[in-house]
C-alpha positions in Angstrom: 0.0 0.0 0.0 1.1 3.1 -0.5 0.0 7.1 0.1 0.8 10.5 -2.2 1.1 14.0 -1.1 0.0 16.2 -2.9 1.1 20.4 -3.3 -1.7 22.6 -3.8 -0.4 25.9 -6.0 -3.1 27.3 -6.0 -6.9 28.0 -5.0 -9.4 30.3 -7.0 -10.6 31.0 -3.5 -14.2 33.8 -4.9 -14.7 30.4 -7.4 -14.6 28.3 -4.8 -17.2 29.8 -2.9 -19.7 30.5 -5.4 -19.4 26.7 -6.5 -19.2 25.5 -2.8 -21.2 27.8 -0.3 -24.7 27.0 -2.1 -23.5 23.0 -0.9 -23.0 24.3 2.4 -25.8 26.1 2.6 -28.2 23.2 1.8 -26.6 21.7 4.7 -27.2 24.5 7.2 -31.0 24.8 5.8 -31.0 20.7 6.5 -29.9 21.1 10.1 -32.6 21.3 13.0 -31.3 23.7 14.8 -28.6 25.7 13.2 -26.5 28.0 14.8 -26.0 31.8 14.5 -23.3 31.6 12.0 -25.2 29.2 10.2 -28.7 31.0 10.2 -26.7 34.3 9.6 -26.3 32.6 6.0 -29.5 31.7 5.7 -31.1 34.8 6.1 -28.7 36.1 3.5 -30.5 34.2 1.0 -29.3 35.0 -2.6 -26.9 37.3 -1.5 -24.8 34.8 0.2 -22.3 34.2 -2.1 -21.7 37.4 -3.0 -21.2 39.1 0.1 -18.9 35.7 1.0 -17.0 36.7 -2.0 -16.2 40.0 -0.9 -15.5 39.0 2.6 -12.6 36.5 1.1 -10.7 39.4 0.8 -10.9 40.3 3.8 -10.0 36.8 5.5 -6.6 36.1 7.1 -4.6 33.4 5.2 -4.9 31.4 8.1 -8.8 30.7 8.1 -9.0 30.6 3.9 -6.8 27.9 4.1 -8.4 26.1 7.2 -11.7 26.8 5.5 -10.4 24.7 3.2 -9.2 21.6 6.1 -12.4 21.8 7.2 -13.9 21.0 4.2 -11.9 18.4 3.3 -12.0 16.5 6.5 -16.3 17.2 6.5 -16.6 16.5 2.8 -14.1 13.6 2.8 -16.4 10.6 0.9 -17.3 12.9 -1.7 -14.0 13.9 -2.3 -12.5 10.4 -2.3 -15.4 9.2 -4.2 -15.1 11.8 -7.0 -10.9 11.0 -6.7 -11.9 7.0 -7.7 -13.8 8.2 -10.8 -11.4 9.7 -12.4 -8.6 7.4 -11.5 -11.2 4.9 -13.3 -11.5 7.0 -16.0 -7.3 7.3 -16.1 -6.2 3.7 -15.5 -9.1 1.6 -15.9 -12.0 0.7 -13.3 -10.6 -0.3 -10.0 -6.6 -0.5 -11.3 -6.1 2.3 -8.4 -8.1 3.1 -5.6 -8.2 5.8 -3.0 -9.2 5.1 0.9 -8.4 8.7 2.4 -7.8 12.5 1.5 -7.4 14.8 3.9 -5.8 18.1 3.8 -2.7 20.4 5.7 -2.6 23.7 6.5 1.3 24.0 6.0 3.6 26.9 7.3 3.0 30.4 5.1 0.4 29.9 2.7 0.9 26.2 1.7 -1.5 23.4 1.6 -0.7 20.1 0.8 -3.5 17.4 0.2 -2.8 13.9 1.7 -3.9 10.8 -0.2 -4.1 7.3 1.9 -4.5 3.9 1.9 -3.7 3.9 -1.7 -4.3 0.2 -3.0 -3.4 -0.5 -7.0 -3.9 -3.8 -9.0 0.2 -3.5 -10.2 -0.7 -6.1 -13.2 -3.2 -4.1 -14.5 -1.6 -0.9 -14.3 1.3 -2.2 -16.5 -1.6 -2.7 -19.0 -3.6 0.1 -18.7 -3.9 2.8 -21.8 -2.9 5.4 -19.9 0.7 3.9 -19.1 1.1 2.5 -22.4 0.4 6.2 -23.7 2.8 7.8 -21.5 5.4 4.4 -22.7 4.1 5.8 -26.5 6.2 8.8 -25.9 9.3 7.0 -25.7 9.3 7.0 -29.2 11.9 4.8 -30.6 12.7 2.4 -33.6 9.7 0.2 -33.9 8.5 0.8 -30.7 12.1 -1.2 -29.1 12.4 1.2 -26.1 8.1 1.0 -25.4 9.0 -3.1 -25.7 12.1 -2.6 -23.6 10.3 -1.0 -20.9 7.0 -2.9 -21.2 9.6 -6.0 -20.5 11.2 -4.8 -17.8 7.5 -4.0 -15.9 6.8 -7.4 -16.7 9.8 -9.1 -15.2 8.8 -6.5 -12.2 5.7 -8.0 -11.9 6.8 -11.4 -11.1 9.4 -9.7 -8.3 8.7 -9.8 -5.0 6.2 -7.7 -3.2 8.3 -4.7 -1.7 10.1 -5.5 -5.2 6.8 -4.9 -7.2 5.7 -1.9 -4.9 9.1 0.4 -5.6 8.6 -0.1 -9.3 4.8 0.8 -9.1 6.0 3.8 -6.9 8.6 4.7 -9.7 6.1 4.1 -12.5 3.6 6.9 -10.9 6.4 9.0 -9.9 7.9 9.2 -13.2 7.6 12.2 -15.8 5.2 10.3 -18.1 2.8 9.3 -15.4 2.5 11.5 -12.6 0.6 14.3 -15.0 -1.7 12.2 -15.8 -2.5 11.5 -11.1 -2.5 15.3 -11.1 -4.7 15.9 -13.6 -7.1 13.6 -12.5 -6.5 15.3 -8.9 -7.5 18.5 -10.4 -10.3 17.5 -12.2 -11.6 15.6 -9.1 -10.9 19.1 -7.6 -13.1 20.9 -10.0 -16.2 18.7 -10.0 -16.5 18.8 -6.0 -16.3 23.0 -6.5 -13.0 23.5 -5.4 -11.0 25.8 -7.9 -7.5 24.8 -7.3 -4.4 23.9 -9.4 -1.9 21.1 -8.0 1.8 22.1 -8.3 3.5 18.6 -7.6 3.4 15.5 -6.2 5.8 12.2 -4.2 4.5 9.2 -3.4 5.8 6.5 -0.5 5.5 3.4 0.6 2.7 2.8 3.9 -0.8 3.4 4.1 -0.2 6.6 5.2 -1.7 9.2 7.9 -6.0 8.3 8.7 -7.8 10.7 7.9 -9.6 12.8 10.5 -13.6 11.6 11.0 -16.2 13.8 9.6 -17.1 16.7 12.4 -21.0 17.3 12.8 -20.7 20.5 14.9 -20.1 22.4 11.7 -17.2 24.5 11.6 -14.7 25.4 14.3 -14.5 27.8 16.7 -11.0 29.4 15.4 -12.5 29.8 11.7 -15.9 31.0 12.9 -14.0 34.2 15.5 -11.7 34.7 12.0 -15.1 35.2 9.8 -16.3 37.4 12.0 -12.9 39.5 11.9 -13.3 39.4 8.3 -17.4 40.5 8.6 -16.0 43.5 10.7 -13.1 44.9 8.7 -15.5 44.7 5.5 -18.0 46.6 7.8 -15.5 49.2 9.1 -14.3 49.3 5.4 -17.9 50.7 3.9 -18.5 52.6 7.3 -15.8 55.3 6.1 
């Protein structure tokens, strides 16, 4: 088994919340007794994302990017659901399969996206499309290198387990297939509502860390006193 990290480059962070705050506020209009941050939004209506947009301006970088955690951790099966489906779509249905994502809030304004319990059917990733495309681009005289390598896999595959798990880490690590993970990442990405571009990736042996279990009290306590900061600076901002 193994796990990837992922580094997030980038987030579209007004994007993000017109695609993802009419999600969230299903939820809060689901809940039976919502709280005052939560009915606050509800009472907003229409004009929810918009004035959300505005306030992401006024947000430190510390609660946009744990807005982010916390959506991760609370959204987690959709996202590793959504992650599946287009690794199906990539390698072939159920060649590589996701258990976990969960997300970091790194030093400065870094955020990295941690994919677990990573299990992959090594035979049939040697014969999926999408790693004899990326072997296509060898080139070569009558196709000897794309035979070479294809060999070599092969031989791999009859290698011993930890043997057969450091070529498979190799083979997704490598220039010709680890664009293909991060686009499937980002389109993943995009089709939960989160506008973000993935930078790079490494991937290691172990199941990696568990992902934290879905919180029902909604969001934290830190990132609910840092919207309010941002509510007041845009406030004191128009007041002048």
């Amino acid at each position: 088994m193994i796990h990837i990290t992922v580094q997030i480059e980038r987030i579209d962070y007004e994007k993000s919340v017109e695609k993802l705050l009419p999600q969230i506020t299903a939820e809060f209009s689901a809940k039976k007794s919502p709280d005052a941050l939560e009915q606050f939004v509800l009472r907003l209506g229409e004009d929810a994302v918009p004035v959300a947009k505005k306030l992401v301006g006024y947000m430190e970088d510390s609660v946009r990017d744990g807005l982010v955690v916390w959506m991760a951790e609370s959204r987690q099966e959709q996202i590793v659901r959504t992650v599946n489906q287009h690794l199906d779509e990539l390698f072939g249905k159920s060649v590589m399969k996701v258990g976990a994502v969960s997300a970091e809030d790194r030093p400065g304004t870094r955020l990295a996206l941690r994919v677990s319990r990573v299990e992959i059917d090594y035979a049939a990733l040697m014969k999926s499309p999408a790693v004899g495309s990326a072997l296509d681009q060898l080139g070569g005289n009558g196709g000897l290198l794309k035979g070479a390598a294809m060999f070599a896999l092969q031989m791999a595959s009859m290698a011993s387990p930890d043997t057969l798990e450091k070529q498979g880490i190799a083979l997704l690590s490598s220039d010709r297939v680890k664009p293909k993970i991060l686009s499937a990442l980002t389109g993943a990405f995009e089709k939960i509502g989160l506008a973000a571009s993935v930078a790079d990736l490494s991937v290691e042996a172990g199941a990696g860390p568990e992902a934290k279990a879905p919180q029902d009290a909604g969001l934290p306590a830190e990132l609910k006193s840092g919207l309010m900061d941002a509510a007041a600076a845009f406030l004191r901002e128009k007041s002048k």
